[in-house]
N, C-alpha and C positions, 0 to 999 in steps of 0.2 A: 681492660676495656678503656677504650680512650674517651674522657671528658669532651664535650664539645660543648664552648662558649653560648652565652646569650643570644648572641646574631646567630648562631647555627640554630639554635629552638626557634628561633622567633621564623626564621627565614623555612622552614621544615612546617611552621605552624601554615604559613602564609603556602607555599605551597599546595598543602591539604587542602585547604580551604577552598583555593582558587578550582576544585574539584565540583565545586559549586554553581561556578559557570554555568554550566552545563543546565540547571536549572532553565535559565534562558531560552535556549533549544528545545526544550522538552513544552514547555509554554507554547510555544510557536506553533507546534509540532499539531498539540491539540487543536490550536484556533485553526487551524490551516484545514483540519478533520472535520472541525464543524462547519469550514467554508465550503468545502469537497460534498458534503452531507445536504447541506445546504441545496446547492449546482444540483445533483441528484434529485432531490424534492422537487426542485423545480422542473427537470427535464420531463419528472415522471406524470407531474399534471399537466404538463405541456401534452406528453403522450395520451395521457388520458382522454385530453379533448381534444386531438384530433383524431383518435381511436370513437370517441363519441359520435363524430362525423357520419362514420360508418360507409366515408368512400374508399374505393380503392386505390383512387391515386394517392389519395395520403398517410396510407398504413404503410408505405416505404419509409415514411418521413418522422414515423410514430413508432415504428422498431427501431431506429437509429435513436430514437428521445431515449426509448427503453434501453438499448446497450452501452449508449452514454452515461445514463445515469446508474449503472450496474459499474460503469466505470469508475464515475467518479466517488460511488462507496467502495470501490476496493482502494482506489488513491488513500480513502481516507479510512482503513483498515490499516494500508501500509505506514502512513502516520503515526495511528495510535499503538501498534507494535513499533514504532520506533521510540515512541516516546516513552512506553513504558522499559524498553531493553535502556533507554542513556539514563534513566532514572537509577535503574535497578543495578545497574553498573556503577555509575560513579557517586550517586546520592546515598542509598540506602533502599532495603527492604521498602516494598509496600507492605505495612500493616492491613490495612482494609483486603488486600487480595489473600494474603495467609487464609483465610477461612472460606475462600469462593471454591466450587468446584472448577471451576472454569481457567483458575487462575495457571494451573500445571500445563495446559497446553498454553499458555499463551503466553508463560511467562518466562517459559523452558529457555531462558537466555544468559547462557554462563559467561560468556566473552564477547569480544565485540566479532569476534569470527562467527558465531552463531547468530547475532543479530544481520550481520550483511547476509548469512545465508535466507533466513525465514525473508527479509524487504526482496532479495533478489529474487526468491520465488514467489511472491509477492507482484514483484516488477513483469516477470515472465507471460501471469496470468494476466496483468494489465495490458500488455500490448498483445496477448492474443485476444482479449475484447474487443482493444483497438483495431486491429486487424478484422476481426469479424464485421463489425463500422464500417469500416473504410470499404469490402467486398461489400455489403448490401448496397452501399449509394452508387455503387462502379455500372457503367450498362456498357453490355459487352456485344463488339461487333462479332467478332466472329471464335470459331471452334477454338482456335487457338490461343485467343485469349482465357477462353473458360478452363482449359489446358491447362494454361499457367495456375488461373487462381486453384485447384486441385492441385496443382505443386504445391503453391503458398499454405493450401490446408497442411499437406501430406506434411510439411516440416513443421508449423506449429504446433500441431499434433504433435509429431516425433518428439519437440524439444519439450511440451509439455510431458509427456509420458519420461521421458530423461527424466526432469525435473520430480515426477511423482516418485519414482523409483529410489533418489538420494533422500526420501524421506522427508 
């Protein structure tokens, strides 16, 4: 076995290290979840009170509050699975999560190919909420357009059912 000098450990030590970074990201990651968490609290007492109202022009305007902020706790779902998959990878075990039940499903992230899969399905279900959005505020002239939007379901659907099916 071949010896390697001081600058090789030192430069190998600093390396490792630098694995640490990643710390940074993960920080982010949270605050950005409690800001996503945040936007959702807020959307959902916004809906609340115009749901109070109890008119029906503003219950279009109060299920969009509602699907928005359904949205922006999944945004902030897909955060904190991300934060904990760059921890768990390049930091170390959580201690604290070893004893949760809950930990097995949410932590099941061996590589970073398993983390881009759970945020991509993640990401999937986001923009079919979004999608659901964006068709509630839409007002439609005529047959054809309502046509189309039953396409636009028929494939979100599809792509989510794909997506349930890869597990």
């Amino acid at each position: 076995m071949k010896r390697r000098g001081s600058s090789g450990h030192l430069f190998e030590r600093l390396l490792w290290a630098a694995r640490l970074m990643i710390i940074v990201p993960v920080v982010a990651c949270v605050a950005m979840a409690l800001c996503a968490i945040y936007m959702g609290l807020v959307d959902l007492y916004g809906s609340w009170h115009q749901l109070s109202t109890a008119r029906s022009a503003v219950r279009g305007k109060a299920l969009a509050g509602i699907v928005g902020a359904l949205d922006a706790f999944l945004v902030a779902s897909v955060l904190i699975v991300a934060a904990f998959g760059l921890y768990e990878l390049f930091v170390g075990k959580i201690e604290a999560a070893e004893r949760s039940e809950v930990a097995p499903r949410l932590l099941k992230i061996e590589s970073l190919e398993d983390l881009k899969q759970k945020v991509a399905k993640l990401l999937v279900v986001i923009l079919a909420v979004e999608f659901f959005k964006q068709a509630v505020n839409l007002s439609y002239a005529s047959a054809l357009e309502l046509l189309y939007l039953a396409g636009a379901i028929l494939l979100v659907s599809l792509a989510l059912y794909i997506i349930g099916r890869r597990g």
